[in-house]
N, C-alpha and C positions, 0 to 999 in steps of 0.2 A: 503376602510375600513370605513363605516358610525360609525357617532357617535355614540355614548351610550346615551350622552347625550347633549343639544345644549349650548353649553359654550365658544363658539366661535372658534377661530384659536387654530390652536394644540400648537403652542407655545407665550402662554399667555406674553405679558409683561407688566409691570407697564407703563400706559401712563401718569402719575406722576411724574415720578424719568426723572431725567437729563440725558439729553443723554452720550455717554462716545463714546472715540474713542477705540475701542477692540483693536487695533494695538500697545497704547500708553504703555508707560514703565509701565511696573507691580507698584504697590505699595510697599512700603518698610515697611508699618504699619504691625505689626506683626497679625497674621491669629489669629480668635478671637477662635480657638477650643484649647479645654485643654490639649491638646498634641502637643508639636510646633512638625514640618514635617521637618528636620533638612537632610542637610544641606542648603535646596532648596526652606527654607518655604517663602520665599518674591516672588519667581517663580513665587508662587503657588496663589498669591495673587489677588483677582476677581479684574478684571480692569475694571468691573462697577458695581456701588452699589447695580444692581437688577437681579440678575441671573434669569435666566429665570421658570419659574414655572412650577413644575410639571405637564407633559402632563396628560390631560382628562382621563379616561377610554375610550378604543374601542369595539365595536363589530367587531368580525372577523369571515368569512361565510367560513369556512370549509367547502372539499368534504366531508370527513368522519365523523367527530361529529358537524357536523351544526354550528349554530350560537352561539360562544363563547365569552366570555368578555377578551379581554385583561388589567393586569392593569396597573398602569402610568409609571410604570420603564421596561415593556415588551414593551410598545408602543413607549418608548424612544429608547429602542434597536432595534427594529424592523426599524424604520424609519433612523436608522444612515445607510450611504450609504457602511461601511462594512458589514452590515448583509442583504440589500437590493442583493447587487451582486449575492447571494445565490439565488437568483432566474431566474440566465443564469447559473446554472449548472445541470445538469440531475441526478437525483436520484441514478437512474442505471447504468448511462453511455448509451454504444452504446447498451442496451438492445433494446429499440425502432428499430432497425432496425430489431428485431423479432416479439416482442411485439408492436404493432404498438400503443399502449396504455401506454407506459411504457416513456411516456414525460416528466412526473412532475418531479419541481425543488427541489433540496434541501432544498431550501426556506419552501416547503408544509411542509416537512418530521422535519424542524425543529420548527414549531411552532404547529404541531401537537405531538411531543413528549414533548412540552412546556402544554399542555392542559393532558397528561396524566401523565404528574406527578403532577397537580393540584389534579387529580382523585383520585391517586396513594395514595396520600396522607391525602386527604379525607380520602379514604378506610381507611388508617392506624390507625386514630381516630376510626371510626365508631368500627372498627375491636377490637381497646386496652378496649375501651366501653364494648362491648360484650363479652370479656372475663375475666375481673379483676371486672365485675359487683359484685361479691361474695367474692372477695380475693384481695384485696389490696396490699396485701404482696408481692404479687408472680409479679405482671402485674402493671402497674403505668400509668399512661397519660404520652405518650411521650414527651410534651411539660414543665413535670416538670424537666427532662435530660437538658435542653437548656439554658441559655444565656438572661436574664431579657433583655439584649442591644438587643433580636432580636424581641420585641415587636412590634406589629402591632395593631393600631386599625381597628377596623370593619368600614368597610363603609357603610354608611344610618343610621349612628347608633348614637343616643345624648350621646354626653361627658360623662352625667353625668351618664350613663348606661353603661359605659364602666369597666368591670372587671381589673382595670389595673394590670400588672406586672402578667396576670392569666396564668396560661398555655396555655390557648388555643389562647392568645393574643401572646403569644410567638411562638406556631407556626406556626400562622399567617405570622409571620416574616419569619418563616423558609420556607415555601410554596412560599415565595415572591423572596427568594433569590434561591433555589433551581432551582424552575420553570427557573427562569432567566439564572443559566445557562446551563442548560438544552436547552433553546433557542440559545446559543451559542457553541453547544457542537460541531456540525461541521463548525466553524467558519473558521478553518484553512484548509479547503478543496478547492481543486484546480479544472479545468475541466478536467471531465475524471480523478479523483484521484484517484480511485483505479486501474485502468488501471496502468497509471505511477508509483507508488509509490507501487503497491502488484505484480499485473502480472508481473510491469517490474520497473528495480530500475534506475528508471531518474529522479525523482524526490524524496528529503528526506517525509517521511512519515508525513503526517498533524498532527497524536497524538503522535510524540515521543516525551519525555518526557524530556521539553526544547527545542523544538524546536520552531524554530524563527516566525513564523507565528503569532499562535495564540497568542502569547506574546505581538508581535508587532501592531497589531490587538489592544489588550486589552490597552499598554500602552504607543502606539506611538513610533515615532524615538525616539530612543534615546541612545547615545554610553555609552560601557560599562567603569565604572572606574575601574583604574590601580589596587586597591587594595582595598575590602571590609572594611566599615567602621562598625566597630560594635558600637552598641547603646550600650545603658543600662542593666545590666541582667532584662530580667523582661519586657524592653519595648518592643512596636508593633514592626515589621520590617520594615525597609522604603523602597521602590523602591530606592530612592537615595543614598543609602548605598550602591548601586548595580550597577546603572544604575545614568546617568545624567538626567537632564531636560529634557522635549519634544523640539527638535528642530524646533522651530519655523517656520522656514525658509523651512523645510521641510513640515508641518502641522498649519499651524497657526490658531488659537483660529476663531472660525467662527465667521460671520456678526450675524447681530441681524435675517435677514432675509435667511440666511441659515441653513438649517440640518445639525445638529451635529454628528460629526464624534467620532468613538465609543471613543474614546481614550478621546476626551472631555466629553464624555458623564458622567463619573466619577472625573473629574478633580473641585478642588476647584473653586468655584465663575462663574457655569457654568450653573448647576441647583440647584436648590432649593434641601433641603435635601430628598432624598426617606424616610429614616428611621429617624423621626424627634425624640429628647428629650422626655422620657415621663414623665408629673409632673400631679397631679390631688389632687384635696381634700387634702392639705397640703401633701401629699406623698413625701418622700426624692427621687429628680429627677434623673431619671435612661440616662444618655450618650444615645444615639438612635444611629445607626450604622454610621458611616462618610462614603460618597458616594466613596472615594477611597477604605475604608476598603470592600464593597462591593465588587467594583475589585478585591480587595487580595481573597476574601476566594471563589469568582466566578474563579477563575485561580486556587487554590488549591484545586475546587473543583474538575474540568476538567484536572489535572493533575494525582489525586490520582491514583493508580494504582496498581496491586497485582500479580503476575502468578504463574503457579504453571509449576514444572520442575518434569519430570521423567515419567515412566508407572502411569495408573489409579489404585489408591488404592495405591500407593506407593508415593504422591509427596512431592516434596518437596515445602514446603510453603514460595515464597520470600513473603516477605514484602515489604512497600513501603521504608524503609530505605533501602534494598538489590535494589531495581531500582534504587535509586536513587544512590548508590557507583556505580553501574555496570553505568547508562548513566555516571556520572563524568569522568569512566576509560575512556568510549568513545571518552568524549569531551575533554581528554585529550590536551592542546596546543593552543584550540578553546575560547579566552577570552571572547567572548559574551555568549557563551552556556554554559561557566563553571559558568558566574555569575547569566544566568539563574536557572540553575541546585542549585543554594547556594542560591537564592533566595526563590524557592521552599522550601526547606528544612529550610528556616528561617521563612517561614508562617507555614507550618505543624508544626515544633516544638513551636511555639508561639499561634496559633489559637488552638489545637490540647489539650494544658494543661488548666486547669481550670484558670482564672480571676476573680481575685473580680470587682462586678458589682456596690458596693458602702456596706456602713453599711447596714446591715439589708437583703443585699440580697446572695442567693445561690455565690460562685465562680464556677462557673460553664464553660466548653470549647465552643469556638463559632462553632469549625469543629469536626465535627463527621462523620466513615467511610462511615454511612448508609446514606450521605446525597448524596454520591456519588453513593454506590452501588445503589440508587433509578434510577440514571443518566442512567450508565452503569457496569451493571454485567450482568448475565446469565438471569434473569430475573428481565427487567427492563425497563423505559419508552421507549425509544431508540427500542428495540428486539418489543414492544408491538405496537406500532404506525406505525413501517417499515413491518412490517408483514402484518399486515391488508391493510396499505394505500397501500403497492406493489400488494402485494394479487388482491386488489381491480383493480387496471391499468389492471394488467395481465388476471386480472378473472381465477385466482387458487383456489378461495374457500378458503382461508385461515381462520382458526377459530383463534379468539383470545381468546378463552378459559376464561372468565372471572368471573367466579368460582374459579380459584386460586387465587385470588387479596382477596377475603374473610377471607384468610388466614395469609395475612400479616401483622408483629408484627415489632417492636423497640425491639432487646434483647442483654444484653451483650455476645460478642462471647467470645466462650471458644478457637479459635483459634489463637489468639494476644492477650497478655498481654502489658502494659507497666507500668512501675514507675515511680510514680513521684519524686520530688525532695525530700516529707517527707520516700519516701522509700516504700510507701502504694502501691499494686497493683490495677491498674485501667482495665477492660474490656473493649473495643473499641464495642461500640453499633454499630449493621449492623443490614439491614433488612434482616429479617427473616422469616423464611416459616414457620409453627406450623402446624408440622405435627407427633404431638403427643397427645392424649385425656388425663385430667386429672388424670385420670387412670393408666396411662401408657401404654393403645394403641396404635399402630401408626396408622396413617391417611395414610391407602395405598393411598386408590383414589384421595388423595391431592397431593402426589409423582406422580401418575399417571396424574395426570394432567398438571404436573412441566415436565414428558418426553416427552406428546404429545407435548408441546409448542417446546422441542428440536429436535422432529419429523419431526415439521411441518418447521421449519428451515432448517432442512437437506432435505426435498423435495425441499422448496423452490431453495437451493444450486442445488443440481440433475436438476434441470428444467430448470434456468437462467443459472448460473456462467460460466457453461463450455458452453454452446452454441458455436457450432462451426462458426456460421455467426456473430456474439456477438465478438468472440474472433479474429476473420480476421479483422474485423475493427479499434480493439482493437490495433494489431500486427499492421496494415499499419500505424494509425498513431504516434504510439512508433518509425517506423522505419523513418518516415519520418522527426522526431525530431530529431533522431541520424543522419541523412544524414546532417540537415543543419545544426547541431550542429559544424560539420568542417569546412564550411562556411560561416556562419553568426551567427557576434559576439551576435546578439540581441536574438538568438537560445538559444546560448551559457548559457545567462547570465538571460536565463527566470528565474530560483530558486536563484540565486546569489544575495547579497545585500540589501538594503531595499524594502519595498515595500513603502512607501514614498518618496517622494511627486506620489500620487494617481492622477488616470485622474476624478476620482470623485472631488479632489480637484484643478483640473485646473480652470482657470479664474481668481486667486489673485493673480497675479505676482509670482507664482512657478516657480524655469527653471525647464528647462527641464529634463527631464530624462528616462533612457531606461527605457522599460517596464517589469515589472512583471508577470509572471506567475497568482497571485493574481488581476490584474489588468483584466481578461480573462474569459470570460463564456463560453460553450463549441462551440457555433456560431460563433464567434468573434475569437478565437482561430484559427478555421480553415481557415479563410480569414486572419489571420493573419499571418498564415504560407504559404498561397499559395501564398503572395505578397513577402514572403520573400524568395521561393522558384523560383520564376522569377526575381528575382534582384539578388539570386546566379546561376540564369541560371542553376539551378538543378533541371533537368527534371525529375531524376526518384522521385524528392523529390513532386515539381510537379503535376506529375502520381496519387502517392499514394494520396494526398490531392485529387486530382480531382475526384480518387476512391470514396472517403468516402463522397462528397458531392452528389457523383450522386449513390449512392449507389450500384458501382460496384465493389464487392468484388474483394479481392485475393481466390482461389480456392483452395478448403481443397485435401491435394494430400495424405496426410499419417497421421494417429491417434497412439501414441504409448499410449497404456493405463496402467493400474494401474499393471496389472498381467505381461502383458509381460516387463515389465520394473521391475521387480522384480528379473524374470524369466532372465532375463539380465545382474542381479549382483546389481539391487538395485535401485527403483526410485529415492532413498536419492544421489544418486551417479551420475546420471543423472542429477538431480536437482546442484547438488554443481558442477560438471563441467563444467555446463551452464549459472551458474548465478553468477561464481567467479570473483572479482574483479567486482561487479557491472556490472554484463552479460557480462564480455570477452571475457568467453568462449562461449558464444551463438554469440555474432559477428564476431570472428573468425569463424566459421564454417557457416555461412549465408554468408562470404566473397566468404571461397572456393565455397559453392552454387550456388554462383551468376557468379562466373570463370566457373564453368563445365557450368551452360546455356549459358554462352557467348562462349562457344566453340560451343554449339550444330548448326544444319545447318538454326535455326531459326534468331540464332545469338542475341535474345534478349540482352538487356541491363537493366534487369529490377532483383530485389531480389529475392531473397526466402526464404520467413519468418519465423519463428520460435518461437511456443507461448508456453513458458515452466515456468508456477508459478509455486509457493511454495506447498510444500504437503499439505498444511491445510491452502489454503489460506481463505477460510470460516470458517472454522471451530473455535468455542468457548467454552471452556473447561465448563463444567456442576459446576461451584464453586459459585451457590448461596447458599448462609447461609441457612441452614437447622436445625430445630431441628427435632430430628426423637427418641431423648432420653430424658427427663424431665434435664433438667436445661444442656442438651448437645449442644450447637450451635455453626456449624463445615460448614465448604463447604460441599456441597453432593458429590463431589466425591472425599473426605478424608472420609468420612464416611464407614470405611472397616470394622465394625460392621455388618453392614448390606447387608448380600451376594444377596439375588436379587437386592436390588436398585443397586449395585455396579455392579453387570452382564447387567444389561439393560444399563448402562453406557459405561460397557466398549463395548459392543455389539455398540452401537451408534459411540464411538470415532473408531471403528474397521470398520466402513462403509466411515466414512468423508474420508479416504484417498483415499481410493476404487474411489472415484469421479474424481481421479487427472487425468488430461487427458493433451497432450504434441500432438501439432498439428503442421504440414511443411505444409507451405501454397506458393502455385506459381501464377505466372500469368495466370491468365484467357486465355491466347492465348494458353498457352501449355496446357492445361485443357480441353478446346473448340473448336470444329468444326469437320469434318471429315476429312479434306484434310491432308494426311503425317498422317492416323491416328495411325500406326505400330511405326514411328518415334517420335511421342509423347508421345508414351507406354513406347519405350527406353530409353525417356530422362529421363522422372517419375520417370522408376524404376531404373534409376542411381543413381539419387535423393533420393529415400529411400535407396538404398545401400549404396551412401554414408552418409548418415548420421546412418542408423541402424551398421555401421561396426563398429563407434568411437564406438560404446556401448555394441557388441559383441549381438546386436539383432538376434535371430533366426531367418532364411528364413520362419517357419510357421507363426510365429509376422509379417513379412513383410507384409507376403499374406492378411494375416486376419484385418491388420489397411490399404493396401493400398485398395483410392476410384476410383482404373482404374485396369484395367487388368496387373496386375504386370508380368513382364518377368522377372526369374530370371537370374543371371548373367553366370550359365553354358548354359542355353536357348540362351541365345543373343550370347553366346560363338561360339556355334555349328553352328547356323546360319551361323556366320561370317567367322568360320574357314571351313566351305563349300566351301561356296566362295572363299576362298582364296585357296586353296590347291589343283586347277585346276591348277593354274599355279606351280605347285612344279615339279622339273623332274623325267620325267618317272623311273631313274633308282634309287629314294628315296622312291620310294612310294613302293616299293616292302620291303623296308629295315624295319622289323616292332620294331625292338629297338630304330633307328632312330627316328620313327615318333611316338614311347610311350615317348621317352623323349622330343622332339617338345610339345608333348599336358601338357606332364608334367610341363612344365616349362610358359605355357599360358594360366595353370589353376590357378599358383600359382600369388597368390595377390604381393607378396614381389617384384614378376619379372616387374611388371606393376609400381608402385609406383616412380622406380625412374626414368620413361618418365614423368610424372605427378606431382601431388602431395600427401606428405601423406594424407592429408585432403581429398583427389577427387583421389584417385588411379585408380579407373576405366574406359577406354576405353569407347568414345562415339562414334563418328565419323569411316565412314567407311575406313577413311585414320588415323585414331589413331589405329586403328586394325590391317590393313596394317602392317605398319611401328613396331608392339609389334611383330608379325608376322616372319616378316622380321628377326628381330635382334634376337628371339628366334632361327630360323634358322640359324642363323652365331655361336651362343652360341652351336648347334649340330654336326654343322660342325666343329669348335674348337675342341668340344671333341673329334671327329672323326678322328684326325690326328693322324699318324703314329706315334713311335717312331724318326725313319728318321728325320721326319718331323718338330718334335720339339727338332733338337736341336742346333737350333739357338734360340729359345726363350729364354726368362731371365729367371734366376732360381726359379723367385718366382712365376711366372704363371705356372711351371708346373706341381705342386702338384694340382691346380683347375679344376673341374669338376663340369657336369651339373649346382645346382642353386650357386654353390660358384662364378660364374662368376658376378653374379650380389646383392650377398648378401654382405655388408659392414664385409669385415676382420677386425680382431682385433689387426693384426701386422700393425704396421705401412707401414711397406716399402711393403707389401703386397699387402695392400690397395692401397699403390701408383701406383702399378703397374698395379693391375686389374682395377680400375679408368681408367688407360692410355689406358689399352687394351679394354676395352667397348668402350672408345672412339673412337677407329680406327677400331673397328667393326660395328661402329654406323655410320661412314662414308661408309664403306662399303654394308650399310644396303638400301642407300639409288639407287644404281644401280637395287634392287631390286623393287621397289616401281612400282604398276602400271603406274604411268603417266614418269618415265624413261624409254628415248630410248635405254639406255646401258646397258639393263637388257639381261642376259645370265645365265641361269641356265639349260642349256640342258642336263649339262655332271658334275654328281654330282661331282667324282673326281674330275673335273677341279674346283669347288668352293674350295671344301676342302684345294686345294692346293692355291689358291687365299688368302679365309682367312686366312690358317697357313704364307703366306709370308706375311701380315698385319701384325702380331704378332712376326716378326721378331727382334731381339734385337736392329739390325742396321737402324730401322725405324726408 
C-alpha cells in the first residue's frame, strides 16, 4: 500500500514526549472529555501522554477501480490484524474449484465496497444538486438532515476557507464514518462461512443480530455485567453499563512498535481523535465525534436490520424494533447476547433521536436508516462491488448498471414513522430511488434498471451457488467437522467462547489458549483439521480433508430438484426434516447411508453426503426504498400500487426457489471404474431409494436426478428372485396361490424393514435377499397349514395371515406372540440359506409340517 504522501512511518509518534510504560496502571486523573465514561472512566485513561497520530492517507491499487485513496481512519482499520485476516478467506468459498479464477479474499470485496459507497455518496450530492436546483422546498442538501458533531474538514484545504458547520462539511463526516463501516461489514466472517453457517448450521451466522463476533471484534473481551446499569435520561449509552472493561490479560493495550488491534483502535488514549472539535473565527465550538462514539454508531450501523414476512405485495413490514424483541426471545437465558441485544437497542434509541449540538445549532440525530440502507439493502455498496468484482474472477459479464446510481436521493420514508418524546412525528430518512418525473410520471426505465441489477443476481445465484462440484467440497468439509466434532475437543470448541487472546496477539506473555474458528483462513483451516484428524485417528475424517486438498471430490449420485420435491409433498418439508435440530435429521439418515454401504460387498467405510440448504439461501427480497408516487417512499415490493412493477417481482421471487437443488453425494470408488459395474448400479440405486422413500420421491424423480443407470427396486427384485427360486421344490412351483403370495409378501417394503432398518429397509447383498427369501417362504408355509395342523398353536397366532405375520399388531399380547413366532421361523429360515448343509425342501408337505411344529404352543 504505497504512500499518498512521504510523511514517514504509518504510526507517527511524538519523539518529544516521554516515554511511558503501556503496561503500567492506568491513571486515576479523570479523562479530560465532557462526558465522563462511567463506570470505567480511570480504565479508560491513555497510559501515555501522546497517543499516537493519525495514520497518513493511503493509496490502494484495486483490481476493479484502480488507484484509490484510503483515508486515516480506513488506513487504521485496514492495518489492525482483525480486518487483515480477511484476506485468508475466499470470497466465494470453494467456488475456485470451478471457477479457477474465483481466489480473491474477502479482504478485496471489503474495501472495494469501502470505495463505493465513497461513490455512492458522492452520487447522492451530485444527484440532491440536480434536482432541488429549482425547488428548495421539496429536495434539501442531505447534509442539512445531519449532526453539526459529524463535521469534517476538507483536506488540502486552508482553515480559513473552510465552510465550517456547512453541510457539505457534515457530510464529509458522514462519508468518513459510513465508508468505515462498510469496510467492516464482513468483519464477523468465518472460513468457508457461508458454507457453515447457510448450507449447513455449524456454525451461528456471522450477521445475527447480536452475535458475539463482530461485537468482540469491535470492543474486545470483555464479560457481561449481572445487571444493566442505566445512565441518565437523555445520556449517551456506555459499553460499560453492559459489558465490563477490556480484559487486559486477554488483549493488552499494544507496544509503541506494534499494529493496533481493532478493539484499541477506538479505545481512549490510543490515537489521536479522528473526528477533532470544530472552532473557527470566534464560532461557538461544536464536540467533534469521540473515537469510541465512532464504535457505537459503526456497530449500529452493521446491526440495523429490517425484513419483510409473508407473500410479495402482502408483507408484512418488521421493523428493527420487531428484530430486535424477536433476537431477545431467542437469546433468551444467554447473559452475554441478551446484553448485546440491550445494547444495541440503547444506541438506536439514543443515536436514532435528535441531540442538541450546542446554542445556536440544529438538535439534529447522529443515525439515520439510509446510512445503513447505503451498506446493505437491495441496492447497495455491498450487491454493487460483489457483482462486478465476482463477475470479473468468473468472467460472467456482469453489468453493474450505473445509471441507476443517477437516481439516488435522501427522502423521508413513508414506511416508518416514530415519535419523539414532544409527541411530533418523525420520518426515518432512507435511500431512495426517484422514480417519479415532477409531473407525476414514473420513471419506468429507472425501475427497469433497479430489476436488471436483481436479474443479474439471480444469474449469478443460477451459475455459482448450486454448482454441484462447489457444493461436494462444501458437504465434505461440513462433514468432516461433524466427525471430529465427537473426537476432538478443539473441533468442538472452534465457535465456542472468546476469540481472545488472538495468535495475532501472541508474543506478550498471553497463555494459552484453544483456538478460534476466527483465528483460521480457509488454508489454515484445512491443515488444521487434517492434524486433528490424525491425532483422533479418524480416517474418514482424514479421507475427506485429504479429498479437498487434492481436489478429489465425493461424486454426485442423485439431484432432487425443486419440482420433484414439490411433487413429493413439498420442498419446505424436506428442507425442515433435514435441517431440524440443527441438521439431525440430515445426520441421521447419512448415518443409515453410511450402514447400507458398509454392508455392501465393497465394504467401504466411508459417508454419504447430503447437501440440503435453505430454500432461498441467495435470495434477497427486492425492498429498496422507492419512490414511484410524488411524496410516496415505500419498499418496491410493498408497492401493490403498481401491478407491473409488482409482477416482475413476484415473477423474480417465483424463480429464486426454482434454483434449490438437494444433492447425495458418495465416494468416488462407488462412482468410478468398470469392475463390479452391475454391483455399483445396485448399491447407487439403493442409495436413492433409500433416501427418495423417507420423502415418498416418485420412481420417475429417481430416474430423472439419478447420475448412473438407476435400477429400480422391483428390477433388482426379479433378478434376484430368479435366482433364487431354482432352489424352491418342484412340487411349490406348480402351486400358483402359493408363489402369488411369496412375491406378494417380497414386494412389500413393510416385510423387508424389520430384517433392517427403517431408515435402509432395502435388501443389498445377494445373501440379504436370500435370507428375505427364505423367511417369506416359512411366512407361506405358516399360512399353508391345515386346520389339523394348527391346533396346537396359541390362540393368538391363529387369526394371522399373509403380511400380518410381520406387520406390528396393535394387541398387545398379539404382538407378543407374533414377535415369538417370527422368531422361531427366523431360526428356521436359516436351514434354508444356500451356504447350509441342512437344507431340505424337496417335499413341500414336509416343510409345512416342519414349520407348523416350530409354531407349536409347547415350544
Amino acid at each position: 500500500m504505497p504512500e499518498a504522501n512521504d510523511e514517514g512511518p504509518l504510526f507517527q509518534q511524538n519523539s518529544n514526549a516521554p516515554t511511558a510504560d503501556l503496561h503500567a496502571e492506568p491513571s486515576t486523573a479523570p479523562p479530560s472529555e465532557s462526558v465522563v465514561r462511567t463506570p470505567t472512566a480511570a480504565q479508560y485513561a491513555p497510559t501515555s501522554p501522546t497517543p499516537r497520530t493519525v495514520p497518513s492517507r493511503k493509496l490502494y491499487q484495486d483490481e476493479v477501480y484502480g488507484t484509490k485513496e484510503l483515508s486515516p481512519l480506513a488506513v487504521a482499520l485496514i492495518d489492525a490484524p482483525e480486518f487483515q485476516r480477511l484476506s485468508h478467506i475466499y470470497q466465494l468459498g470453494f467456488t475456485y474449484t470451478v471457477f479457477r479464477g474465483a481466489t480473491h479474499p474477502r479482504f478485496d470485496h471489503s474495501v472495494g465496497t469501502y470505495f463505493v459507497v465513497r461513490t455512492l455518496l458522492r452520487r447522492i450530492v451530485q444527484n440532491h444538486t440536480r434536482f432541488y436546483e429549482s425547488d428548495h422546498s421539496q429536495f434539501r442538501h442531505p447534509g442539512l438532515w445531519l449532526s453539526p458533531r459529524l463535521y469534517l474538514e476538507a483536506p488540502a484545504t486552508p482553515t480559513d476557507c473552510q465552510l465550517h458547520h456547512s453541510p457539505m462539511g457534515r457530510w464529509r463526516g458522514l462519508v468518513e464514518l459510513v465508508s468505515a463501516a462498510a469496510l467492516l461489514h464482513d468483519l464477523g466472517h468465518v472460513p468457508a462461512g457461508h458454507t457453515m453457517e447457510d448450507e449447513f448450521t455449524i456454525f451461528k451466522k456471522h450477521d445475527s443480530l447480536g452475535g458475539s463476533r463482530l461485537f468482540e471484534m469491535l470492543y474486545g473481551p470483555r464479560q457481561p455485567v449481572g445487571q444493566t446499569q442505566q445512565g441518565a435520561p437523555g445520556t449517551r449509552p456506555q459499553i460499560e453499563q453492559h459489558f465490563g472493561a477490556i480484559q487486559p490479560g486477554d488483549l493488552p493495550r499494544p507496544e509503541e512498535w506494534q499494529r493496533v488491534p481493532l478493539p484499541w483502535v477506538f479505545e481512549d488514549g490510543i490515537y489521536d481523535r479522528f473526528f477533532p472539535d470544530v472552532t473557527a473565527n470566534g464560532a461557538i465550538p461544536v464536540e467533534g465525534l469521540k473515537n469510541w462514539e465512532i464504535r457505537d454508531l459503526i456497530y449500529l450501523l452493521l446491526s440495523f436490520k429490517e425484513t419483510f414476512e409473508g407473500e410479495t405485495g402482502r408483507c408484512v413490514y418488521k421493523t428493527f424494533g420487531d428484530e430486535l424483541d424477536r433476537a431477545r426471545e431467542e437469546a433468551e437465558g444467554d447473559l452475554a447476547s441478551t446484553q448485546r441485544i440491550a445494547f444495541i437497542k440503547a444506541l438506536f434509541d439514543f443515536y436514532s433521536r435528535p441531540v442538541d449540538a450546542g446554542p445556536d445549532y440544529e438538535a439534529l440525530p447522529l443515525f439515520h436508516p439510509f446510512m445503513s440502507d447505503v451498506i446493505a439493502n437491495t441496492i447497495c455498496a455491498d450487491l454493487l462491488d460483489y457483482l462486478v468484482r465476482d463477475g470479473k474472477r468468473l468472467k460472467l459479464d456482469i453489468r453493474d448498471n450505473p445509471r441507476l446510481q443517477r437516481y439516488l436521493l435522501i427522502r423521508p420514508a413513508s414506511s416508518f414513522v416514530t415519535r419523539d418524546s414532544d409527541g411530533i412525528n418523525n420520518r426515518l430518512l432512507r435511500l431512495t430511488i426517484n422514480a417519479v418525473q415532477r409531473n407525476g410520471l414514473k420513471r419506468r426505465d429507472t425501475v427497469s434498471d433497479l430489476m436488471d441489477l436483481m436479474r443479474e443476481r439471480y444469474r449469478f445465484a443460477e451459475v455459482v451457488y448450486y454448482h454441484p462440484k462447489k457444493a461436494a467440497f462444501s458437504t465434505m468439509l461440513a462433514k468432516a467437522i461433524e466427525i471430529l466434532e465427537d473426537s476432538s475437543p478443539s473441533v468442538k470448541a472452534l465457535d465456542v467462547g472468546s476469540i481472545y487472546p488472538a495468535p495475532w496477539a501472541q508474543g506478550t506473555g498471553l497463555p494459552p489458549k484453544a483456538r478460534h474458528i476466527c483465528h483460521f483462513g480457509d488454508e489454515s483451516l484445512l491443515a488444521f483439521l487434517g492434524k486433528e484428524a490424525d491425532q483422533a485417528k479418524s480416517e474418514s475424517a482424514a479421507t475427506l480433508v485429504r479429498g479437498i486438498l487434492s481436489r478429489s471430490e465425493y461424486r454426485l449420485a442423485f439431484t432432487l430438484d425443486y419440482e420433484a420435491a414439490e411433487a413429493a409433498g413439498g420442498t419446505r418439508k424436506v428442507i425442515q426434516h433435514l435441517r431440524m435440530d440443527r441438521d439431525g435429521g440430515r445426520k441421521l439418515l447419512e448415518k443409515a447411508l453410511e450402514e447400507l454401504v458398509a454392508r455392501s460387498q465393497f465394504g467401504l467405510s466411508a459417508p454419504v453426503l447430503i447437501y440440503c440448504p435453505q430454500i432461498r439461501m441467495q435470495a434477497k427480497e427486492v425492498a429498496a426504498h422507492v419512490e414511484l408516487t410524488t411524496d410516496k417512499v415505500i419498499p418496491l415490493n410493498l408497492e401493490a400500487g403498481d401491478v407491473q412493477v409488482m409482477r416482475e417481482i413476484e415473477v423474480l421471487n417465483e424463480k429464486y426457489p426454482r434454483l434449490w437443488r438437494l444433492y447425495v453425494f458418495v465416494h468416488p470408488r462407488l462412482a468410478l471404474g468398470q469392475e463390479a459395474r452391475f454391483e455399483r448400479g445396485r448399491i447407487l440405486s439403493v442409495i436413492v431409494d433409500t433416501f427418495c422413500s423417507r420423502f415418498e420421491v416418485p420412481e420417475p424423480a429417481r430416474v430423472r436426478g439419478a447420475r448412473f443407470k438407476y435400477i429400480p427396486f422391483a428390477e433388482r427384485l426379479i433378478e434376484q428372485y430368479n435366482r433364487w427360486q431354482q432352489t424352491l421344490p418342484s412340487n411349490l412351483l406348480g402351486d400358483e396361490r402359493a408363489l402369488a403370495n411369496l412375491r406378494g409378501h417380497v414386494n412389500d417394503l413393510d416385510f423387508w424393514a424389520p430384517m433392517f432398518t427403517p431408515d435402509a429397509p432395502f435388501p443389498l447383498t445377494n445373501a440379504e435377499y436370500d435370507r428375505g427369501f427364505a423367511l417369506a417362504l416359512t411366512i407361506v408355509a405358516a399360512d399353508s397349514a391345515s386346520p389339523r395342523q394348527k391346533e396346537e398353536w396359541p390362540d393368538e397366532l391363529l387369526g394371522l395371515s399373509n403380511s400380518e405375520w410381520y406387520r406390528q399388531s396393535s394387541i398387545p399380547k398379539v404382538e407378543h406372540a407374533r414377535k415369538d413366532a417370527v422368531a422361531r421361523l427366523t431360526v428356521v429360515t436359516a436351514s434354508m440359506r444356500p451356504e447350509s448343509q441342512a437344507r431340505d425342501l424337496s417335499n413341500w408337505g414336509d416343510f409345512v409340517n416342519r414349520i407348523s411344529a416350530n409354531l407349536n404352543r409347547q415350544k
